[in-house]
Residue, then its C-alpha position, 0 to 999 in steps of 0.5 A: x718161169x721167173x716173174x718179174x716185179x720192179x726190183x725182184x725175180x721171183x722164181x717158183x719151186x717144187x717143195x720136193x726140191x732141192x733147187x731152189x735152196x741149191x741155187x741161192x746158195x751158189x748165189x750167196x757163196x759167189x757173192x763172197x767174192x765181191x769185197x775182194x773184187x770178185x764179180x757182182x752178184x744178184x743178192x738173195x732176199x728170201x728163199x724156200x724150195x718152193x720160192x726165190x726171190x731175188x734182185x733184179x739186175x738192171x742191165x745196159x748195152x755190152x761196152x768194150x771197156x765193160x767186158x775186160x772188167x767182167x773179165x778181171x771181176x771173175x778172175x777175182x770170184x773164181x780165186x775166192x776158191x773152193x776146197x775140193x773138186x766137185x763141192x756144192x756151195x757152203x749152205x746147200x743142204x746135204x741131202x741134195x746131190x746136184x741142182x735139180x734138172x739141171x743134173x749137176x752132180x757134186x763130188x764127195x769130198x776125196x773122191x777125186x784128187x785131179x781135175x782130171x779125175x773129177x772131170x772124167x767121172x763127174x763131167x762126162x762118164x756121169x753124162x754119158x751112163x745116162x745117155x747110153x741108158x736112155x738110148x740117145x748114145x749107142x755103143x760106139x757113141x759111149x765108147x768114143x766118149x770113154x776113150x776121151x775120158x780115159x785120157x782125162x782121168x790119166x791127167x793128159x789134160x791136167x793144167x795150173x788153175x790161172x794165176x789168182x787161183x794158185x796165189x790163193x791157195x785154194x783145192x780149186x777154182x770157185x765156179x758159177x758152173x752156168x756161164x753162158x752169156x744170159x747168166x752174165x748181165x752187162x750193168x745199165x751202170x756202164x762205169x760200174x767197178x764190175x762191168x756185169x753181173x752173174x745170175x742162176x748159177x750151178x755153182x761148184x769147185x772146178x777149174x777155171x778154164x771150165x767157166x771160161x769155156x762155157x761162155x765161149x761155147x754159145x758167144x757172148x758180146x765182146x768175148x775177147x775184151x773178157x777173156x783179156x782182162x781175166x788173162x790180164x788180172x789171172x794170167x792163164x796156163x799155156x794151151x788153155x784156148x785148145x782146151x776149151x774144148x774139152x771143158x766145153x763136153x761137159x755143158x754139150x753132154x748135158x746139153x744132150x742128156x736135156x734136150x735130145x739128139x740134136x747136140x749129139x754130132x757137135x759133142x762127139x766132134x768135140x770128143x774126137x779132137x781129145x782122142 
């Protein structure tokens, strides 16, 4: 667990670990957004595999006024871009094919052309293979799953990035891969250009709408007022409300794939309406 001083987290690793160096370095790769208005970040001050010390955000009550500029401020983050589906952060060391325990698997590059390539092998079947094999999905479970992916990979669900991200140029979206609502800080400051800021990321290049559903996922206060000011600074692609549920597998398998069973029935209702 992080142990907290006055202004700093610091947080403790393996030395036979990469997670440590992965996730400062989605800190810092985030935070390159910040001068064209992409969301606050907690700035790292040093960094080994076995310590990470890091700012400590000061944080206040959630505003409505705070929750559109959290919106519009990654709108902003997510179209400083990424070059291709699934990269790890710029500085992440190349032997590391994921952040730890967290089992966040990157893609090489190339390896998929189509977010809904990259989605279907490194956001659900990956999940699912481990599931199987450690007997927390059956056959049926497993197929069910497959079934769903099988649509994805074919594109049935493949969507625009939201406008910024397209304007941008970019392969895809820069992601903080972790967005529920304990990584994203409402600031003491509640007149801050940012309204909040980001914390432990498991950062990638994905689709944007995946961030936007993890925050829906598990509530996040004044959740309408963020999603309004993203749609309003990066308008989104029609259908992506009836999306987010499909986005939502990909934290729901892992969520099962760490903590047992007791996710499974809300995963597989979420596959079913993707059948």
């Amino acid at each position: 667990m992080p142990q907290f001083t006055h202004d700093t987290v610091v947080k403790s690793g393996s030395p036979a670990s990469d997670e440590l160096l992965c996730e400062s370095a989605g800190l810092r790769w985030l935070a390159e957004a910040e001068s064209d208005g992409g969301i606050r970040i907690a700035q790292v001050y040093e960094v080994s595999r076995e310590r990470l010390v890091e700012e400590r955000i000061a944080t206040g009550a959630p505003t409505r006024g705070g929750a559109r500029r959290i919106g519009a401020a990654l709108a902003h983050m997510h179209a400083a871009g990424a070059p291709w589906w699934g990269c790890p952060p710029t500085g992440c060391p190349e032997e590391a094919r994921g952040i730890g325990r967290a089992l966040t698997p990157w893609a090489p590059r190339g390896a998929a052309s189509t977010w809904g390539a990259f989605f279907a092998e490194y956001r659900m079947m990956y999940y699912v293979r481990l599931l199987r094999d450690n007997g927390t999905f059956g056959p049926r479970e497993a197929a069910l799953l497959g079934r769903v992916a099988s649509r994805v990979a074919a594109g049935a669900f493949d969507a625009e990035q939201p406008v910024l991200v397209r304007e941008s140029g970019a392969a895809c979206a820069r992601l903080h891969g972790d967005l529920w609502a304990g990584n994203v800080l409402y600031l003491a400051d509640s007149s801050a250009p940012t309204g909040g800021a980001l914390i432990d990321p498991m950062a990638y290049g994905g689709h944007a709408e995946t961030d936007l559903a993890m925050l829906q996922l598990f509530g996040y206060p004044y959740l309408e007022d963020v999603l309004a000011g993203y749609d309003e600074a990066s308008p989104l692609a029609s259908g992506w409300r009836e999306r987010a549920g499909l986005h939502q597998l990909a934290p729901l398998l892992l969520h099962c794939v760490l903590f047992g069973s007791g996710y499974v029935p809300e995963t597989l209702d979420t596959a079913r309406q993707y059948l």
